[in-house]
C-alpha positions as a Python dict, from the first residue, in 0.01 Angstrom:
ca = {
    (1, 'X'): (0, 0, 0),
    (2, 'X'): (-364, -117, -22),
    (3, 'X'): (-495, -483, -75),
    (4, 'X'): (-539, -583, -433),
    (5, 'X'): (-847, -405, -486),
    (6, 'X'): (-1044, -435, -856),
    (7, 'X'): (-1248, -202, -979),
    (8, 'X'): (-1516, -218, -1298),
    (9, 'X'): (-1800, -105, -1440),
    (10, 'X'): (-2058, -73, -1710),
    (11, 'X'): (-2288, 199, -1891),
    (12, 'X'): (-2596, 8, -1895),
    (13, 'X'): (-2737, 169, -2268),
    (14, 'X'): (-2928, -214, -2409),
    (15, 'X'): (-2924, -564, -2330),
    (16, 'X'): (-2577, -746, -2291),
    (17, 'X'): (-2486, -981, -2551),
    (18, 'X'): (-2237, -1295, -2563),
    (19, 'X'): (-1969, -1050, -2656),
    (20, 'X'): (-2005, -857, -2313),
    (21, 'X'): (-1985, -1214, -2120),
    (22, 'X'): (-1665, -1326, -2345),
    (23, 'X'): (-1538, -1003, -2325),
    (24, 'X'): (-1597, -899, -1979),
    (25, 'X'): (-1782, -1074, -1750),
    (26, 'X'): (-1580, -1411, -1808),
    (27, 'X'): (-1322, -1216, -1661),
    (28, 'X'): (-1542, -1028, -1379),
    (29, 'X'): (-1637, -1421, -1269),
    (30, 'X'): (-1263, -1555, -1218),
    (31, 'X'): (-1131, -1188, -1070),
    (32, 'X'): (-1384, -1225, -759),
    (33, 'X'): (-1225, -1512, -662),
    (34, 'X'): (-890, -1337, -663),
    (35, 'X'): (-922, -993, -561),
    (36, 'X'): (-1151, -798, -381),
    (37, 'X'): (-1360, -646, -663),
    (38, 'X'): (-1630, -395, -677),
    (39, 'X'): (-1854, -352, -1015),
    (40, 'X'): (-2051, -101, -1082),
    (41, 'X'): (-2383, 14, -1336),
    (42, 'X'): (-2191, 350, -1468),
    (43, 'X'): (-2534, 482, -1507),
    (44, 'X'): (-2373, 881, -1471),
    (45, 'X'): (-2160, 766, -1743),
    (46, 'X'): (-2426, 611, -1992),
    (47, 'X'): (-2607, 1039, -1923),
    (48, 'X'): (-2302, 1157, -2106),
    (49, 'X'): (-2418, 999, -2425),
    (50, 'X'): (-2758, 921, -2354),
    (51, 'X'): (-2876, 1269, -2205),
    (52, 'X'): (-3144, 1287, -2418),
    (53, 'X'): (-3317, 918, -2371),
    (54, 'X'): (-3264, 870, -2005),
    (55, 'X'): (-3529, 606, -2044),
    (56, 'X'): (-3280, 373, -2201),
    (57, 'X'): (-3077, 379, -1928),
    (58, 'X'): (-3397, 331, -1645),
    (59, 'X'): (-3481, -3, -1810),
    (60, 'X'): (-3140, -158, -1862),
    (61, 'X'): (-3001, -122, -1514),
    (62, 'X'): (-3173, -385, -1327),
    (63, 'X'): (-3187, -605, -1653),
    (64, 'X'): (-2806, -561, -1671),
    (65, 'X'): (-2782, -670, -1284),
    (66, 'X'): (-2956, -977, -1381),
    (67, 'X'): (-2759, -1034, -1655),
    (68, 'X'): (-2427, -1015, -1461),
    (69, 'X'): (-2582, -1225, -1121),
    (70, 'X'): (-2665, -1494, -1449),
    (71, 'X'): (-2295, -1489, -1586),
    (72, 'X'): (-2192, -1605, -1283),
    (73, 'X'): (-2077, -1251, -1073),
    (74, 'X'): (-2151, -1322, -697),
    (75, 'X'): (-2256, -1083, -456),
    (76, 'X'): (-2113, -1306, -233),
    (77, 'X'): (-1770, -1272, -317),
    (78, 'X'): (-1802, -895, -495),
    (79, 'X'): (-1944, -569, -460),
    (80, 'X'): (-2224, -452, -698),
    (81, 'X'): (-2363, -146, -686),
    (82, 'X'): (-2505, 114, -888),
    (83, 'X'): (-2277, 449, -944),
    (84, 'X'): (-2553, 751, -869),
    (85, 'X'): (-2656, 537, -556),
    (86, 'X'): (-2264, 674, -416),
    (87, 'X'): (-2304, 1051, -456),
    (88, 'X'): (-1936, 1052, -302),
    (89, 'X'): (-1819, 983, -694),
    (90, 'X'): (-1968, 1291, -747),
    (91, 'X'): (-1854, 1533, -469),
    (92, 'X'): (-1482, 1379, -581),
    (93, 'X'): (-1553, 1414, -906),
    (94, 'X'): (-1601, 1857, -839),
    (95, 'X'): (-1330, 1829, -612),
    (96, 'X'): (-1057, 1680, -907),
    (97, 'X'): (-1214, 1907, -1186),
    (98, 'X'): (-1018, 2219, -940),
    (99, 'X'): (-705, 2091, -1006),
    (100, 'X'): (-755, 1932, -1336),
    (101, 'X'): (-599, 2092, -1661),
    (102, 'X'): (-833, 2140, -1928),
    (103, 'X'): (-565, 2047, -2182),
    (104, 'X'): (-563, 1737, -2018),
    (105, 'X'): (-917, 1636, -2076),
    (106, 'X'): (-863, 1732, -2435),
    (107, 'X'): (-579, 1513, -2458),
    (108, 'X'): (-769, 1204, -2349),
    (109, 'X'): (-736, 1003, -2727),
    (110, 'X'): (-1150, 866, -2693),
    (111, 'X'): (-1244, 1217, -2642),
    (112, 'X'): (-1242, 1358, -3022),
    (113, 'X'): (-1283, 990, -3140),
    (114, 'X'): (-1597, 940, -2982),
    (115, 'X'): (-1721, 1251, -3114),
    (116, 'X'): (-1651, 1133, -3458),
    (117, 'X'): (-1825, 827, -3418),
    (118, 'X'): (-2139, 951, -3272),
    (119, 'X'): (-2175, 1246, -3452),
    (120, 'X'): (-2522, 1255, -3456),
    (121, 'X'): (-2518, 1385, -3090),
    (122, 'X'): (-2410, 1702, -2987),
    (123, 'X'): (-2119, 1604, -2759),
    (124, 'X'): (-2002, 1933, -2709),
    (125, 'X'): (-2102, 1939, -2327),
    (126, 'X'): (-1921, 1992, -2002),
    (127, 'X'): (-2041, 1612, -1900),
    (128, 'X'): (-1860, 1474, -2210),
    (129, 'X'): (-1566, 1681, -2209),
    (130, 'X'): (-1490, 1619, -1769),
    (131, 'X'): (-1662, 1191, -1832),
    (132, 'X'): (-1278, 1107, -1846),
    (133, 'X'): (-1188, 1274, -1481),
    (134, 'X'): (-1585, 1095, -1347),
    (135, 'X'): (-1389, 828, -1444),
    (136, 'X'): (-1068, 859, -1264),
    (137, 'X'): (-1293, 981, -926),
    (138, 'X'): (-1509, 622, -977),
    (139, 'X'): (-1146, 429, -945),
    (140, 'X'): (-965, 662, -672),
    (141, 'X'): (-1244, 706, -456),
    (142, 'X'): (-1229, 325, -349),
    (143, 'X'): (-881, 343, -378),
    (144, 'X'): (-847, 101, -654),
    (145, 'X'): (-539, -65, -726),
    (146, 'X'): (-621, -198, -1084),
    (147, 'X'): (-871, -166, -1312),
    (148, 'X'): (-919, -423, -1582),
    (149, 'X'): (-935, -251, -1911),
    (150, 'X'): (-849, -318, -2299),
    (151, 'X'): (-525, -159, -2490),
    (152, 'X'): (-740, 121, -2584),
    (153, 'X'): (-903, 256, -2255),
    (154, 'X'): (-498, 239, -2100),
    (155, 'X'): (-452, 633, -2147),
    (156, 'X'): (-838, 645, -1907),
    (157, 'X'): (-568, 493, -1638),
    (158, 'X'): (-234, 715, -1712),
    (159, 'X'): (-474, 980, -1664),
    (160, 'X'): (-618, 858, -1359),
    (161, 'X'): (-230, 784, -1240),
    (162, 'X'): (-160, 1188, -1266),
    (163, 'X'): (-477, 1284, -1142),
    (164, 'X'): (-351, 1104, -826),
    (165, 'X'): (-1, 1254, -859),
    (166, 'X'): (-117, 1599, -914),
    (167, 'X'): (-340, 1546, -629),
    (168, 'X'): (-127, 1397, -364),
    (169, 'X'): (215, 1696, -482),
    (170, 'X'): (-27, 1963, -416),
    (171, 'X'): (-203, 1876, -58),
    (172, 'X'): (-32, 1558, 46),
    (173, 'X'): (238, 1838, 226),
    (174, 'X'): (90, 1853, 574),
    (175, 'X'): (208, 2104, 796),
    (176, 'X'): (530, 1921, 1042),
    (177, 'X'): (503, 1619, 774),
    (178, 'X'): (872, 1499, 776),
    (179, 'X'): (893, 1557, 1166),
    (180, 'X'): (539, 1313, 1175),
    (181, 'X'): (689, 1064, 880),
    (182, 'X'): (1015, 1010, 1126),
    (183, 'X'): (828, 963, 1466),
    (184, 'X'): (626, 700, 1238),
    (185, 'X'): (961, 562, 1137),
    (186, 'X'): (985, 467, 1523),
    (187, 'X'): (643, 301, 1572),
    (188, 'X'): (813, 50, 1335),
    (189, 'X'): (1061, -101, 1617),
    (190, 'X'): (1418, -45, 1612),
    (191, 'X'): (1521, -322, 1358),
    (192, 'X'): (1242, -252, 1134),
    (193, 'X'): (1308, 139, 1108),
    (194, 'X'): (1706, 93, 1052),
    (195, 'X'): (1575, -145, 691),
    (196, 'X'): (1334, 112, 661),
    (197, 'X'): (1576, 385, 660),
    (198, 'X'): (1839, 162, 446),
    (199, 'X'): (1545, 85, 208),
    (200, 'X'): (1464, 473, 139),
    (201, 'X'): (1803, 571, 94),
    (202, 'X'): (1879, 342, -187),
    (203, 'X'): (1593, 408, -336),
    (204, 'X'): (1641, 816, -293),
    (205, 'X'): (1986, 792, -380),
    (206, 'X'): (2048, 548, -609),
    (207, 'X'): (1696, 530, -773),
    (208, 'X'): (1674, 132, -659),
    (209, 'X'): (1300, 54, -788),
    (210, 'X'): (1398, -302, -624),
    (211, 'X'): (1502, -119, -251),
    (212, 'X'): (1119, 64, -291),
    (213, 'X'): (955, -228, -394),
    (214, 'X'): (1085, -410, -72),
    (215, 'X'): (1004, -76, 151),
    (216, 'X'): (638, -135, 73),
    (217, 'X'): (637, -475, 111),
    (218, 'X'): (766, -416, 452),
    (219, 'X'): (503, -144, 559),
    (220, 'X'): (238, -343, 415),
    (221, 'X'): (330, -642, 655),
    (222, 'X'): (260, -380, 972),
    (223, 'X'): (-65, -437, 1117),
    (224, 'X'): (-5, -200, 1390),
    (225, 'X'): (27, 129, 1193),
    (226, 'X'): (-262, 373, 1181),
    (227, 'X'): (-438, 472, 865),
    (228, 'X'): (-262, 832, 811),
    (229, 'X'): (95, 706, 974),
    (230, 'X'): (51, 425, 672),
    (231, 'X'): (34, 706, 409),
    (232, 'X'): (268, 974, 551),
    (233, 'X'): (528, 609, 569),
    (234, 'X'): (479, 569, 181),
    (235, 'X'): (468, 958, 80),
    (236, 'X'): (779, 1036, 278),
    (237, 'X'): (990, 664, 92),
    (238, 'X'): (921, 832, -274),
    (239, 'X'): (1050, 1197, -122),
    (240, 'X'): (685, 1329, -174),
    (241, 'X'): (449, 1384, 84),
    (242, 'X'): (124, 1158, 226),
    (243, 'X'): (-11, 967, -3),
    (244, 'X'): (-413, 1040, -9),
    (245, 'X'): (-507, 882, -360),
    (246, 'X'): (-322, 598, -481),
    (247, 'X'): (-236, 546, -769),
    (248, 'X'): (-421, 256, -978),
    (249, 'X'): (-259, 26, -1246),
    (250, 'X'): (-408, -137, -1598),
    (251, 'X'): (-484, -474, -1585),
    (252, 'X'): (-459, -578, -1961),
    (253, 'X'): (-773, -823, -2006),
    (254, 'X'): (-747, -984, -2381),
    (255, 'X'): (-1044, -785, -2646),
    (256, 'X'): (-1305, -1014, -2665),
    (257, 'X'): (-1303, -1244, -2936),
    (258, 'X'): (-1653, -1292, -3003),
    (259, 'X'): (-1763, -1246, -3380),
    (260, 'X'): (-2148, -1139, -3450),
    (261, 'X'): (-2400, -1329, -3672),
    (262, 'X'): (-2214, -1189, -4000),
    (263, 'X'): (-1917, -1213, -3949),
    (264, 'X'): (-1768, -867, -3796),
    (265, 'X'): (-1718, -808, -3396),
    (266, 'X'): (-2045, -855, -3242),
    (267, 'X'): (-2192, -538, -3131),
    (268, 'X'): (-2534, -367, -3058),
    (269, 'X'): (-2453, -96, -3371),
    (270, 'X'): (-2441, -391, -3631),
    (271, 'X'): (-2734, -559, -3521),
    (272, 'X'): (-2547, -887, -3509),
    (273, 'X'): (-2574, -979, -3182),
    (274, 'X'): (-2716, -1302, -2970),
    (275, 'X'): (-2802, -1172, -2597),
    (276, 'X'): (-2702, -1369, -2279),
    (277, 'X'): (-3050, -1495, -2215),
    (278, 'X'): (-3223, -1520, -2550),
    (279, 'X'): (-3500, -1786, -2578),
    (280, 'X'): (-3368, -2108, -2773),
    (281, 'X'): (-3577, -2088, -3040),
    (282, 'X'): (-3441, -1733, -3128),
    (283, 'X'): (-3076, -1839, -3108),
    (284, 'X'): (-3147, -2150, -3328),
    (285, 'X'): (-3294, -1913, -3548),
    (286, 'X'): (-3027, -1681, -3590),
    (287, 'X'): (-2759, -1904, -3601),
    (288, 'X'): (-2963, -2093, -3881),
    (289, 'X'): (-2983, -1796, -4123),
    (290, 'X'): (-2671, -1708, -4074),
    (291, 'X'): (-2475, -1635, -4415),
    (292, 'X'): (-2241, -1840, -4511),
    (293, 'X'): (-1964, -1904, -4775),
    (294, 'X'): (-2088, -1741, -5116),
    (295, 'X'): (-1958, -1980, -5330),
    (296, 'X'): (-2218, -2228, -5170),
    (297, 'X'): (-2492, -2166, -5371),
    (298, 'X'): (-2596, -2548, -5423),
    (299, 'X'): (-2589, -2803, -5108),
    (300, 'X'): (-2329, -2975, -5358),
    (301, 'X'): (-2069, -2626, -5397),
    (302, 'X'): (-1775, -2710, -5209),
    (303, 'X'): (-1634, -2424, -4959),
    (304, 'X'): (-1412, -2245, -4824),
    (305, 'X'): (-1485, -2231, -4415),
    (306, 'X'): (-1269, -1921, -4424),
    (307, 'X'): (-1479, -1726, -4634),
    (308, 'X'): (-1781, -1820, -4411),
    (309, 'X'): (-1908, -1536, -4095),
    (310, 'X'): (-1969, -1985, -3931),
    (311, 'X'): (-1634, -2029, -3933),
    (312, 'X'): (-1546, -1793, -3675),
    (313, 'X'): (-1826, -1888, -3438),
    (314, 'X'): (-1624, -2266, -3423),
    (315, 'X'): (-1287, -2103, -3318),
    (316, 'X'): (-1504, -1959, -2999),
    (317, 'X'): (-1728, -2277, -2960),
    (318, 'X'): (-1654, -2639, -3106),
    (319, 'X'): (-1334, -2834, -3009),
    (320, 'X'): (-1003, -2949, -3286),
    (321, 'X'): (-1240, -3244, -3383),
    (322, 'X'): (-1510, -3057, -3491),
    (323, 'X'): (-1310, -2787, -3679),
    (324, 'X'): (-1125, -3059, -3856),
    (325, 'X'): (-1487, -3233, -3935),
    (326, 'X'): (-1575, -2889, -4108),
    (327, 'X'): (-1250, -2792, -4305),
    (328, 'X'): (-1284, -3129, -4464),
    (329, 'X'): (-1712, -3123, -4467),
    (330, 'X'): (-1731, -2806, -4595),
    (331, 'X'): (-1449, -2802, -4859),
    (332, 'X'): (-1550, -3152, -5011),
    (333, 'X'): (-1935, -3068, -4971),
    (334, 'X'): (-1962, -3345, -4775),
    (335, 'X'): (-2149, -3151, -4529),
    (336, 'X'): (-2436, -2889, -4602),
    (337, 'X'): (-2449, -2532, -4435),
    (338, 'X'): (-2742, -2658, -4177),
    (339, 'X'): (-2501, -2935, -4066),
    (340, 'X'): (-2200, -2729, -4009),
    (341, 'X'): (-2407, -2486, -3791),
    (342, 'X'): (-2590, -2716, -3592),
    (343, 'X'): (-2252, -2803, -3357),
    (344, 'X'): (-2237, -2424, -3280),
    (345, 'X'): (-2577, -2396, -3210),
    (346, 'X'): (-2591, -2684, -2973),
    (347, 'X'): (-2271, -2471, -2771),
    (348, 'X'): (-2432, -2181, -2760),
    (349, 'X'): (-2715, -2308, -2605),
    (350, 'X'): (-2540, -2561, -2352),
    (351, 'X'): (-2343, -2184, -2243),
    (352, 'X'): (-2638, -2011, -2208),
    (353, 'X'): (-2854, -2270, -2035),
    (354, 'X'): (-2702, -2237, -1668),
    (355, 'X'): (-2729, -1813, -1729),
    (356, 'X'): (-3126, -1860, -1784),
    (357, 'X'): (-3130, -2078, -1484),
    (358, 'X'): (-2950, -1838, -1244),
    (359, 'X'): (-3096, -1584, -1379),
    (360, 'X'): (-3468, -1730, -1356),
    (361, 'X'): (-3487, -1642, -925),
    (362, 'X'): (-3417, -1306, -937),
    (363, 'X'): (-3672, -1253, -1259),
    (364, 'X'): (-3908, -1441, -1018),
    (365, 'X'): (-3841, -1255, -730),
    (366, 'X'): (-3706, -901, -841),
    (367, 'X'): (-3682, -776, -462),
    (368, 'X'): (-3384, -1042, -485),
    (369, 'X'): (-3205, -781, -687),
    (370, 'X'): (-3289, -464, -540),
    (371, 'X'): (-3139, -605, -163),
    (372, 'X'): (-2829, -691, -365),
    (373, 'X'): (-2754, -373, -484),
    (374, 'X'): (-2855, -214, -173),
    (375, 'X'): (-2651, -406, 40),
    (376, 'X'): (-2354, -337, -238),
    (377, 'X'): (-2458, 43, -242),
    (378, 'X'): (-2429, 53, 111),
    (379, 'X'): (-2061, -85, 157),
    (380, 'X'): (-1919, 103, -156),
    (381, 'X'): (-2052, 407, 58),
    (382, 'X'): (-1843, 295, 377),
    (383, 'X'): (-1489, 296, 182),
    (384, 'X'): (-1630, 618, -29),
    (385, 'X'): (-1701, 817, 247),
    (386, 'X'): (-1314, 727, 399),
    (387, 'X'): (-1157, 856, 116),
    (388, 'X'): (-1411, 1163, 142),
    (389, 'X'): (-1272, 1201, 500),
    (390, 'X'): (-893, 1216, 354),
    (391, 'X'): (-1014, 1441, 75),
    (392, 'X'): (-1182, 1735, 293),
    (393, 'X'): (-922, 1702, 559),
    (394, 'X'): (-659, 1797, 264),
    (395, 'X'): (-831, 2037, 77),
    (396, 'X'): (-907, 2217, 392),
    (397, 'X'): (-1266, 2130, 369),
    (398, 'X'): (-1311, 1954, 766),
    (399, 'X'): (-1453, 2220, 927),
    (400, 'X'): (-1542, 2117, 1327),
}
């Protein structure tokens, strides 16, 4: 129904580390040049668990920008943008929590998780509780058709898919909507209507996903049809009515891969991390003190690479030769622990070297970054406000 449209975003609560780029941004950087894609700073979203040190948030926005223009993410080819600049998420946002079940916020698995895990906050707010529908009106008010998340955030989108539902059954039934669907039926030309017709019929009757999988493929080849006669086409083919939200789908992205300085997943809670821009001498550093396999106490102690937090850092970085050079190194002592880390240092570094470069302008020139974000603010606003348009002529809120 729409054009493959991508939509993602992040709470911007620290600096980004190589996790976030292997995790995320990687895949941000090969999407633009696939889809149209909009990313967003979820800065509304970082308040739900950061009410209380707003400050946090203030100074990691435009460093996160920066960090995402140095990964490689090009405003050229995408859309960033910074949620609270689009107050539309917002008014969509009220509008949803009418219809929205309570029991279906509670359902939402992350909801009592995350209040485990951060149980040093009091979570028990209304922002917390309704973060899971902000959610859903960040992806449906652009109209989103998928959203690149991991396994665990793939409920966020089955919500999001009956928020849309729920949405579209109750005021997608326009007064005189069949009589309107059929005289759009015509606009299509004679031949074009009869497959139409054929199309919906198989699909109505015999529940042929492959007959309504061609329908749409047809209307979405018509240039000619009008906005609303688009929707009312697709909401009268699945026996509802017109379409106002669509519904977005899950686009699995693999969980990052990237282990931390000892070991474990790197994340900012295990102080383990290595940011995208951190000065060499830092990184060398790190990498250097690393631990390593315990049974090494001596530089003559042969090892087991296994056993060491290195040894994961060469799956991410160093190629079959060098893994090969370490397994039989480190197992023999024929290498020392300095030696084995040195090849992972050197990849770090030659990854991160063209992010400090890119990233050097717009920390030169920090007006760089503000006219990007405008600019991105500023077209997210154009499609927002047409699915605002749609949204208050349904709920009856248009008033001339």
């Amino acid at each position: 129904m729409f054009a493959d449209r991508v939509l993602s975003g992040m709470r911007p609560t620290g600096s980004l580390h190589l996790g976030h780029y292997h995790g995320v941004l990687k895949n941000w950087v090969q999407m633009q040049h696939e889809y149209e894609c909009l990313f967003f700073v979820a800065d509304w979203h970082a308040l739900t668990t950061h009410y209380d040190t707003p400050q946090v948030i203030e100074q990691s926005v435009w460093d996160m920008v920066v960090d995402w223009l140095a990964a490689g993410v090009d405003p050229a080819h995408a859309t960033l943008f910074i949620q609270s600049r689009v107050p539309e998420h917002a008014e969509l946002h009220l509008l949803l929590s009418m219809i929205t079940p309570l029991g279906w916020l509670e359902r939402v698995p992350t909801y009592k998780d995350q209040q485990e895990k951060l149980s040093e906050k009091d979570l028990s707010t209304y922002g917390f509780l309704g973060y899971p529908l902000l959610q859903s009106a960040d992806i449906l008010i652009y109209r989103a058709t998928q959203v690149p998340v991991g396994e665990d955030q793939v409920p966020h989108i089955e919500f999001t898919r009956e928020i849309a539902r729920r949405f579209n059954h109750i005021y997608g039934r326009e007064p005189g909507f069949e009589e309107k669907a059929e005289a759009a039926v015509k606009k299509l030309g004679s031949k074009k209507a009869r497959l139409y017709n054929e199309l919906r019929t198989r699909f109505q009757e015999q529940g042929d996903d492959a007959a309504l999988e061609s329908a749409k493929s047809l209307l979405d080849e018509q240039q000619s049809l009008s906005h609303g006669d688009r929707e009312r086409l697709f909401g009268y083919l699945e026996g509802g009515g017109k379409m106002i939200l669509s519904e977005p789908r899950a686009m699995l992205t693999a969980a990052s891969k990237m282990p931390g300085l000892d070991g474990q997943k790197m994340s900012k809670s295990y102080d383990n991390t290595i940011t995208l821009r951190e000065d060499e001498a830092s990184v060398t550093k790190k990498i250097r003190t690393m631990p390593t396999d315990p049974a090494r106490i001596r530089r003559t102690d042969p090892g087991t690479p296994e056993k060491c937090p290195v040894w994961p850092l060469h799956q991410v970085y160093s190629s079959e030769d060098v893994k090969q050079w370490v397994q039989k190194g480190c197992t023999t002592a024929g290498i020392g622990c300095i030696e084995c880390k040195q090849p992972v240092i050197d990849a770090v570094l030659e990854e991160q070297r063209p992010m400090r470069e890119r990233a050097q302008q717009y920390l030169d020139d920090p007006a760089l970054v503000r006219n990007i974000i405008a600019d991105g603010c500023e077209k997210a606003r154009e499609l927002a406000r047409e699915t605002m348009r749609d949204v208050r002529e349904a709920m009856g809120l248009s008033y001339s």
